[in-house]
N, C-alpha and C positions, 0 to 999 in steps of 0.2 A: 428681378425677383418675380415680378407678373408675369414674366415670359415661362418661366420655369417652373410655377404652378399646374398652370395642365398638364405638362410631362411629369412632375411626380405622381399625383393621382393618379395620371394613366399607368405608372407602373404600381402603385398600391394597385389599382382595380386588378391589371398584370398580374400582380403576385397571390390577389386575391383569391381570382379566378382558376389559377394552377394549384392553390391549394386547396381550392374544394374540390378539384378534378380529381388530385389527387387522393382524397380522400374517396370519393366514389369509385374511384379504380381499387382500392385499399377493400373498401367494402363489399364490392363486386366481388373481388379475388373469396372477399373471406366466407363469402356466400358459396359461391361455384362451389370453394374447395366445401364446407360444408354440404354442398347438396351431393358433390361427388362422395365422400364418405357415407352419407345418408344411401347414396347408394347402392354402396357394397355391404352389402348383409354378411355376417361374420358366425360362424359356427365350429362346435368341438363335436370330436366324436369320442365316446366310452363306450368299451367294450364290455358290458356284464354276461360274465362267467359263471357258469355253476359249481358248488354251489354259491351265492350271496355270501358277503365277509363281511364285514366292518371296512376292511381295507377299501373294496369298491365302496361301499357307502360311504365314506371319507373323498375321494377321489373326485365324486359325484357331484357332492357337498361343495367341494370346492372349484371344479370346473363349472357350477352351476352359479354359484355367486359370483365368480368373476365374471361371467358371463353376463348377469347381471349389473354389476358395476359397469362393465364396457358400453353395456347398450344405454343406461341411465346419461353415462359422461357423453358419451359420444353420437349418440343420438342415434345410434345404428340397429338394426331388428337383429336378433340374436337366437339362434336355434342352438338346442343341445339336443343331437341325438344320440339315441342308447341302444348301441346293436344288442339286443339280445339272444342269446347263447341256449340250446334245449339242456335241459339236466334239472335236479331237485336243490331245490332252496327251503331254508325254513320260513315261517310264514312271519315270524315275528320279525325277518330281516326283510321281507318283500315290503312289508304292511312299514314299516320306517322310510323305505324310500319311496313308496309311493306317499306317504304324507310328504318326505321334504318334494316330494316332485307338485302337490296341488296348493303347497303353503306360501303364502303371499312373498316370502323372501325372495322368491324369481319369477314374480308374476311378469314381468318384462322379458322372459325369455321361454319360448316355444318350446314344448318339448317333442318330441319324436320318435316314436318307438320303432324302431327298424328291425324284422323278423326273416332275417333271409332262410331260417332253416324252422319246421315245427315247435311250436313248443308248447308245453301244456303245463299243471300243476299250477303254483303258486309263484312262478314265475310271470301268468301270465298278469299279473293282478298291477305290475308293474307297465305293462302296455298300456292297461287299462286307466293308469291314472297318467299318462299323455294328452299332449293337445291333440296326437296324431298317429294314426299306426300307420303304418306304410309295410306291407308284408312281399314278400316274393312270388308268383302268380301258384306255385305249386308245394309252398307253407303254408300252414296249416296252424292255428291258433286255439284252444278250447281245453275244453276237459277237466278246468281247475282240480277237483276232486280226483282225477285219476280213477276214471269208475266208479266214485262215490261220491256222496255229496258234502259239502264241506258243513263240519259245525256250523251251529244257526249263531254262535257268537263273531267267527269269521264272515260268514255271512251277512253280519251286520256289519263290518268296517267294510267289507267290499262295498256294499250299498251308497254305505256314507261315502266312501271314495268315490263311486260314482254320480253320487248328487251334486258335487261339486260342479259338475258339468265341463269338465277340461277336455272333453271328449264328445261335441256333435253328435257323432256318430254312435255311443252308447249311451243306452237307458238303463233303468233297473231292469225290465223283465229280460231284457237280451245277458244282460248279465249273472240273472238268474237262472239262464239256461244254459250258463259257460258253468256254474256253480253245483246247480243239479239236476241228475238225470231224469228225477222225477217232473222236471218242471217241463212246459209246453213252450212254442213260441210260434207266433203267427204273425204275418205279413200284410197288414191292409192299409187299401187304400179308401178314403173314405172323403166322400162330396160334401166339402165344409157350405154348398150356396155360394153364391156370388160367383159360379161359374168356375170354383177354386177346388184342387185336388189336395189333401193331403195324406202322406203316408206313416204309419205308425207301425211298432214292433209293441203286441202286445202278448199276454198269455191266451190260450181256450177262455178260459175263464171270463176273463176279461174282453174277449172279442165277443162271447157270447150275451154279456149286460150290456156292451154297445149296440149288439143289434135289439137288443129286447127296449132298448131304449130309442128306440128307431132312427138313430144315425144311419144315415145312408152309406151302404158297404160298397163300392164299385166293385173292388177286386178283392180276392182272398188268397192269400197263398203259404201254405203251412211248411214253417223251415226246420220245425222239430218238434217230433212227434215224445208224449211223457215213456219214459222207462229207457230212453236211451243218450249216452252220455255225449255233447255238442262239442262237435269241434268245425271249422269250418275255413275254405280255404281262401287264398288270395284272390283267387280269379272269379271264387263264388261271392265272397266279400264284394267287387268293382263291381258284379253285374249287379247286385241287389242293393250295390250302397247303401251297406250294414257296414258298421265296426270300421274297418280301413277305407280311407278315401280313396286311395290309391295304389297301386304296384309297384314294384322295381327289379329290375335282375340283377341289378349290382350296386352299390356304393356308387359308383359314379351316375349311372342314369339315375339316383337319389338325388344327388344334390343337386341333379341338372333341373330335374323337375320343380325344386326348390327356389332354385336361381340361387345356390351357394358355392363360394369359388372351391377349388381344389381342395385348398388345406382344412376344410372341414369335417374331412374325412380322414386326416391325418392327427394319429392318434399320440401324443406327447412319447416321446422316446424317456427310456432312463437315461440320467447324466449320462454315463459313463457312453454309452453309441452315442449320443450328441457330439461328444467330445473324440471319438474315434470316427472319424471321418476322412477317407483318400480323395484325393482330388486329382485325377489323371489327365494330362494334357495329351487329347489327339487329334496331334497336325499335320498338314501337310497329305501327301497323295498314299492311298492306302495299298501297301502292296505288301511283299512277301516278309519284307524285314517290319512294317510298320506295324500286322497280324502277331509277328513272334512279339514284339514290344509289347505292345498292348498286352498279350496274354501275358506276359511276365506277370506285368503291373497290377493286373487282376487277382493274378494267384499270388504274390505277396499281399498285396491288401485283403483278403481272405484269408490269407496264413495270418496274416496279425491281429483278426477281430473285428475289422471294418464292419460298419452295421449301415452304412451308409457310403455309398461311392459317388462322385459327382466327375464326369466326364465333360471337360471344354473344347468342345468339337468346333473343329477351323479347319473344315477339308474340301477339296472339290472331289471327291470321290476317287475310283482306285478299282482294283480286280473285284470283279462280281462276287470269285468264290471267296476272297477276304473277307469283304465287305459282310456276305451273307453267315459265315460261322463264325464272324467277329459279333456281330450282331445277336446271333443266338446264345451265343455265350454268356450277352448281357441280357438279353433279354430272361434267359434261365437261372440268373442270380436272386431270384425273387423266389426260387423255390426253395431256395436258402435262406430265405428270412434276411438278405440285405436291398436296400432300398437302392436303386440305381437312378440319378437326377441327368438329365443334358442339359448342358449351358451353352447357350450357340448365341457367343459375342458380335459373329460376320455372317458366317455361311455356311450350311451343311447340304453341299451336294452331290446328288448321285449318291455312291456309300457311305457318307458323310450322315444323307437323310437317313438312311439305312439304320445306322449307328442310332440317331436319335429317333426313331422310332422305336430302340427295341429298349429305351428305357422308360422306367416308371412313370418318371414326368420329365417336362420338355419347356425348361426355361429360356427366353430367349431376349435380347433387345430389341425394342421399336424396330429398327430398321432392320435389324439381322434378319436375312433370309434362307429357306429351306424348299429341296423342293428336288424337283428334274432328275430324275433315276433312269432318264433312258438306257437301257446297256448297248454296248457298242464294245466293236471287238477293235483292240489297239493291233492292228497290223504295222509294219514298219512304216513308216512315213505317212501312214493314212488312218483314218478310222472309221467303220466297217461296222453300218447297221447290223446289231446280231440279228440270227434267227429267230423267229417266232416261238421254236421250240425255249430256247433262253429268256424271252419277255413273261411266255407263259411261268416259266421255273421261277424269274423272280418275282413276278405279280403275286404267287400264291405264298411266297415266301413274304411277302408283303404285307398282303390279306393276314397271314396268320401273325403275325407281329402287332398289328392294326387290333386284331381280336382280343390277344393278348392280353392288351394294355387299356381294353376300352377305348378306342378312337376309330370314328368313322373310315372303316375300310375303304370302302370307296374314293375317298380321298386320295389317302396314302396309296391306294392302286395308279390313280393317275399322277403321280408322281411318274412314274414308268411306262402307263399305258395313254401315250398320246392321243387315244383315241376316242377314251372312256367320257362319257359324257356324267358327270357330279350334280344334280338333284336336290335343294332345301327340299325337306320332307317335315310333316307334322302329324302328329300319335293321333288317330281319329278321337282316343278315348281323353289321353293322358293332356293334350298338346307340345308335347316335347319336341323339343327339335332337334333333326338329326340332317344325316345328308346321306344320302343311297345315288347307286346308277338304277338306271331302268330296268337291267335284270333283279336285283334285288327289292326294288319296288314292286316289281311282278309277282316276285315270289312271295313277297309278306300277304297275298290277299286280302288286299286292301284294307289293312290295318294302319295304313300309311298314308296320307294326302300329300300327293307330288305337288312340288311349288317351281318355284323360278330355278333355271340351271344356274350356279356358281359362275360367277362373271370369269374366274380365272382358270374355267374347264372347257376349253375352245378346240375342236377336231383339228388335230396337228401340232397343238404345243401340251406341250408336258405343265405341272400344276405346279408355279412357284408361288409361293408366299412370303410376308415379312412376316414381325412377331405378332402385330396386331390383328391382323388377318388372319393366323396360324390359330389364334387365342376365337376369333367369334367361329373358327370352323373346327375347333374344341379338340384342334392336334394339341395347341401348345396350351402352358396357364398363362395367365395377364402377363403382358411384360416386364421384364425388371431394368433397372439402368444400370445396375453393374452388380461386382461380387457383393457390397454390402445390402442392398434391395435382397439379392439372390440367400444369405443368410437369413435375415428379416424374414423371408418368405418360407426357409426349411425350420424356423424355429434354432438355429444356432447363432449362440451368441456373437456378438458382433467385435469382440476381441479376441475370438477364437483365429489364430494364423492356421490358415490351411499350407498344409505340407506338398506344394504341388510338384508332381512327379510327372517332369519331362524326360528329355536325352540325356541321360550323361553323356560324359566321354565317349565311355565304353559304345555305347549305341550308335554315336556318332561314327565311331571306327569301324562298328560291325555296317555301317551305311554303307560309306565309302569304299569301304574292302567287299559289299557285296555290287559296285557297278561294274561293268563290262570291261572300261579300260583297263580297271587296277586288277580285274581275275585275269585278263589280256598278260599285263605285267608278272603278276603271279606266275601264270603257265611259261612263258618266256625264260623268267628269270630260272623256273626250277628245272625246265629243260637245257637248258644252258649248262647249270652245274653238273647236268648227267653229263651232258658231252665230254664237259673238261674233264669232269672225275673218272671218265671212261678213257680218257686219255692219258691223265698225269696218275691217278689211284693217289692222290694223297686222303683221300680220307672230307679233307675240311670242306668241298663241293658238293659230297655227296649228302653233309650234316647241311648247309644250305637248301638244299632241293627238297630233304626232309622237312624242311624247317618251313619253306613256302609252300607246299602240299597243305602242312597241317597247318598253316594259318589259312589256310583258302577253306578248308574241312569246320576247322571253329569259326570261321564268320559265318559258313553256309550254316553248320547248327544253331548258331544263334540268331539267326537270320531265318528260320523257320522252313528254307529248303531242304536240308540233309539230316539224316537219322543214323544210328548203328547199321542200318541196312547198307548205304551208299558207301560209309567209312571200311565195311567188313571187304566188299566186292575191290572196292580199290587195294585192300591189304593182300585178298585173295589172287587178284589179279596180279599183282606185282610178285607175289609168288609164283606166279603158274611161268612167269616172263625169267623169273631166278633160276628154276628147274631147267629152262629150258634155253638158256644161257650157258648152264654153271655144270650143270649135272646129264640133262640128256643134250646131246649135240647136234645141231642141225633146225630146222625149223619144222615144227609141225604143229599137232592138236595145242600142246602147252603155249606155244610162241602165238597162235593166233587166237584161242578163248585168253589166256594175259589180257590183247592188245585188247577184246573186245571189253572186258571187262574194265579197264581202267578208266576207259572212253566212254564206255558206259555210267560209271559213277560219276564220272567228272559230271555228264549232261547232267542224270537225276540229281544228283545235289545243289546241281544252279537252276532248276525251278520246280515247281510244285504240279502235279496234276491236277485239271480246274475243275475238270466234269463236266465242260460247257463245250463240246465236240473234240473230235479227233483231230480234225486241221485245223485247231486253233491248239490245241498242245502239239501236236506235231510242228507247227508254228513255232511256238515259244521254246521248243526243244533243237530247231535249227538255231532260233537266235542266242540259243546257251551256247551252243558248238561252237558257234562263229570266233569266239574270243579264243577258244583252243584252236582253231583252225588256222585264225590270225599269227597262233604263238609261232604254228610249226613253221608258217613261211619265213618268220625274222626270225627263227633258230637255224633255218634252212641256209639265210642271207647273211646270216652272221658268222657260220660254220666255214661259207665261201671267206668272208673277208677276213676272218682269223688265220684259215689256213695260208691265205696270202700276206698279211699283212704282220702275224703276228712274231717271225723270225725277222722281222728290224725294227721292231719294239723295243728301246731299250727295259733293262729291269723284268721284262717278260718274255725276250727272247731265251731266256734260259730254262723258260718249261719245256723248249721244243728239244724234242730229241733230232739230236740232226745225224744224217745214215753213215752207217760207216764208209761209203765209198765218195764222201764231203769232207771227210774231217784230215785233217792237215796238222800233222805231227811234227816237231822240231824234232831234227836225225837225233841229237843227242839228249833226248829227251827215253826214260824207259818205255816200252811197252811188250805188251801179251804178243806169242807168238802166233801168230796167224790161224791155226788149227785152234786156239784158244780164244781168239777175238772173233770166229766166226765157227759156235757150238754146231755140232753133226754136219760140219762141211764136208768130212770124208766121207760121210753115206750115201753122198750123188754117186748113183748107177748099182750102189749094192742091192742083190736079192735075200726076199725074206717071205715072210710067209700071214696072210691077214691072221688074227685070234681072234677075231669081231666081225662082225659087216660093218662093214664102211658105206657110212651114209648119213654126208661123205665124211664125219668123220670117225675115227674107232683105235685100235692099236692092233700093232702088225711086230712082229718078232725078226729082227735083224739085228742082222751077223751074232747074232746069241743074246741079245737085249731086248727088253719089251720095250717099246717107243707109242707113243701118241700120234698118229698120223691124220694125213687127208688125202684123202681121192682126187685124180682131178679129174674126173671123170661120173662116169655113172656109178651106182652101188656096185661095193665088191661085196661077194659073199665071202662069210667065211671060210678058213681051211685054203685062200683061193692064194696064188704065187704071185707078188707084187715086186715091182723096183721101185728104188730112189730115184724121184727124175730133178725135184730143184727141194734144196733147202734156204728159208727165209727166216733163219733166228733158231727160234725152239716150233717153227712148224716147217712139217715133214713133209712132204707134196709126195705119192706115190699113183701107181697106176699098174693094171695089169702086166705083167710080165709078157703075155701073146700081144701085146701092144705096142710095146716099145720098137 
């Protein structure tokens, strides 16, 4: 028992010890995660519309107190900003929201009047009662009265709204010069002693009793002069830091300046687009069949009301020109009023980045990476830096997608341009962070303070990323870990099944029926049934050969190479080859525009023109041919080994017609008399007379009968005297009569 005392204590202390560890590990975690949510600062955005409704004031109401509640619970700072819209509101509806905007029920939550367009009247009274205006440099704010001055009873709730002081940046007399035109306002700066400057917005009036009171004036500078109506704009606002703190060009450099993540700008959809949501899966290498796909998938989700599409891009990239009008496509769906999301679970590269560049936003996993758009020309076996001319085509194709979408062009340039050197930059004014190359830092005259290059912008590699690093160089938003984060983060519900739309069947057939062996197959097989049916005429070879034509024609239509144009040329051609078969005799214009035509369609329908040079389609138009080229030699080899092989074929030796001068008759067996088993045998050496040119061939008049003949020789003219020199069935062999 005394032995076994210090080992139990020692494990009590043991057990002790791990439990208070673990408890400090517990508490740590619960700290972290608290200070990580502390954070992330959380914000809504409402749009106010002219005029003011109830509706928006409800909307307001309620996106403001929840916002409230969030940041009480959760310990989080909480912005609600209110883009405001130019138009006429009544005053009694402005003067409501701006009380519920300065009343203690959301005192925990910021407000922020975002003005990206002018606006004036009684709408502006609404800005006015914000923590914050933030206007667009070339909006313009003012005028409440509209040329006039507003009632002195309106006049008074404006006041009282802005006593509240929710708003730094305004006092009463600034306010009373947005109110009336009669009113003055001046700008001074005044020597408080102690070596202290400060600046005040007063009236004439009032500047005039500060100096009679000998406050010390440094500076004076008058912003509005009485009998003219104030309005005043973004860029004069920042210089004078009056009324708005700050600028913005857009929604996104707003919240960037704010330090708010994406969705705060993202404005509550109605149910019903929550609930309609496509989700299109595109995988794999992007080329002529994966373009037509995709576009399908687009225009049905469109055709059905989508208000939302989210694309799960898993590609290593694919043809430049897919890549680049597949990408327009989506990037252009915003002008539609549908929201386009990327989810890129692995990898999006080359067209892949492409893709997710040209939508809205750009969710991705921790590790998933994006990136390297070099183009490169897929020559057979190798691949073949493109031209400059092509880097330059897709860099600005880049840049404009980058623009687009609000994301640092420069970035997304080196994606493709190996060469470009990427720049942290900060706003002299604002501090915003951005990232530029050195030409565009040039160009902003230094509005911009160059910082450190981007670690992952080195001369000679292309600019890859994961999501985390996509998210601080403000391509992508924060990471998510999978589809349910990625709902969580669009605002839909998280029992909503998305309906994802991959390959069917069909897609999958129109795959495989557009690679080179199976159209190899196709061309083989349907040449083959011409031969035979050319040989036997039963009819059922020739409905085959139709039959693999038009499946070769429906994969390439659906496959995004062939149109009416390709299908009409091969219909036309194969006529002109009919004509000149069936109806005019011999070979000429019809027999060789036929050939060219058919050959023709066939090439255009198996690829697309890229726009990216001439010997690179001229390229891709040899390696279309090559599978027809391929057919005609094993039509060629096959032709050989049927005609030898195919008369001791059991069961198929009986298509061969075997010659009359083989066939072996039992004596008492009946048959046709000789002149009857070989038609116009008596004609050898009768004379007659051509009714046609023969060339070479036409019909010629013997012994008193019109007959179908052939020359064997050069053209005869008409009118001209010919003999019978060999008969072979029902053809007539003849030649000039001075010849024989």
């Amino acid at each position: 028992m005394s032995q076994s005392m210090p080992f139990s204590l020692t494990c009590c202390r043991g057990w002790t010890a791990a439990i208070v560890l673990m408890g400090v590990v517990l508490v740590s975690c619960s700290f972290a995660e608290a200070q990580d949510r502390e954070a992330k600062p959380i914000g809504r955005l409402v749009t106010i519309e002219s005029p003011l409704t109830d509706e928006t004031l409800g909307l307001v109401r309620r996106t403001g107190l929840e916002l409230q509640d969030l940041a009480n619970e959760e310990q989080r700072p909480a912005s609600l900003i209110l883009e405001i819209k130019p138009g006429i509101s009544q005053f009694h509806h402005a003067y409501a929201l701006a009380e519920f905007l300065t009343s203690p029920a959301i005192s925990a939550v910021s407000t922020i009047a975002w003005v990206p367009e002018t606006i004036s009247g009684n709408n502006v009274l609404v800005a006015l009662s914000c923590n914050d205006i933030v206007l667009h440099p070339q909006a313009s704010i003012g005028d409440m009265g509209r040329g006039k001055a507003l009632p002195d009873d309106q006049q008074t709730i404006v006041k009282t709204i802005v006593a509240k002081r929710r708003n730094i940046n305004v006092n009463e007399p600034l306010a009373l010069a947005l109110m009336d035109p009669a009113e003055s306002l001046v700008q001074l700066t005044i020597d408080t002693g102690n070596g202290e400057r400060e600046t005040r917005l007063v009236s004439e009036a009032t500047a005039s009793q500060l100096l009679d009171d000998g406050v010390i004036i440094t500076e004076r500078k008058t912003l509005k002069e009485p009998g003219v109506p104030y309005s005043i704009s973004g860029r004069d606002a920042q210089r004078q830091k009056i009324l708005a703190s700050r600028t913005a060009e857009d929604r996104r450099e707003l919240i960037d300046t704010y330090g708010l993540p994406i969705e705060s700008i993202r404005e509550l959809a109605p149910a019903e687009d929550i609930e309609n949501v496509a989700y299109i899966e595109l995988h794999d290498m992007i080329d002529d069949v994966f373009f037509a796909f995709a576009m399908r998938q687009i225009n049905q989700a469109v055709s059905s009301g989508a208000k939302l599409i989210i694309f799960e891009i898993d590609s290593p990239g694919g043809y430049l020109w897919a890549s680049q009008d597949l990408s327009k496509a989506i990037a252009d769906l915003s002008k539609r009023d549908i929201r386009t999301v990327a989810y890129i679970p692995e990898e999006a590269f080359s067209g892949g980045a492409m893709l997710a560049v040209g939508c809205d936003e750009i969710y991705m996993k921790p590790e998933a990476t994006i990136g390297n758009a070099i183009p490169v020309l897929m020559m057979p076996g190798v691949l073949v830096e493109a031209e400059a001319k092509l880097l330059s085509g897709e860099v600005k194709h880049l840049r404009e997608l980058a623009e687009m979408k609000n994301r640092p062009a420069a970035v997304i340039e080196a994606f493709a341009d190996q060469n470009l050197e990427v720049f942290e930059v900060t706003h002299k004014e604002t501090g915003r962070k951005w990232y530029m190359s050195d030409d565009e830092i040039h160009k902003a005259n230094g509005e911009w303070i160059k910082g450190p290059r981007i670690t992952e912008s080195r001369p000679g590699i292309a600019v890859i990323v994961n999501g985390n690093r996509a998210h601080e160089l403000k391509i992508a938003e924060t990471p998510v870990s999978g589809p349910d984060e990625l709902k969580e983060r669009l605002g839909i519900p998280l029992d909503t099944k998305f309906r994802v739309v991959e390959r069917s069947w069909v897609d999958t057939l129109v795959f495989y029926l557009n690679s080179s062996w199976v159209t190899g197959m196709l061309f083989f097989l349907a040449i083959v049934c011409i031969y035979i049916e050319m040989a036997t005429m039963t009819g059922f070879f020739g409905i085959i050969a139709a039959a693999a034509f038009g499946v070769f024609f429906w994969s390439r239509m659906l496959g995004g190479t062939a149109t009416g144009l390709e299908i009409g040329m091969f219909v036309l051609g194969l006529s002109c080859l009919a004509l000149e078969i069936f109806v005019i005799p011999g070979f000429g214009v019809f027999g060789v525009s036929g050939i060219l035509m058919v050959v023709g369609s066939l090439v255009m329908a198996s690829n697309t023109l890229t726009g990216m040079g001439i010997e690179y389609d001229v390229e891709r138009a040899m390696i279309s041919f090559a599978p027809f080229a391929a057919s005609l030699v094993g039509v060629i080899i096959f032709a050989m080994l049927i005609s030898r092989y195919l008369p001791s074929i059991p069961f198929l030796k009986e298509m061969v017609l075997a010659p009359p001068a083989a066939e072996v008759f039992d004596p008492h067996e009946p048959r046709l008399r000789p002149e009857y088993s070989r038609p116009h045998a008596e004609l050898v050496g009768e004379v007659g007379k051509a009714v046609s040119v023969l060339r070479p061939a036409g019909k010629a008049q013997i012994a008193g009968r019109l007959y179908d003949v052939v020359s064997d020789g050069p053209f005869i003219e008409d009118g001209s005297s010919i003999s019978v020199v060999e008969v072979h069935g029902n053809r007539i062999v003849v030649r000039l009569t001075n010849d024989v």
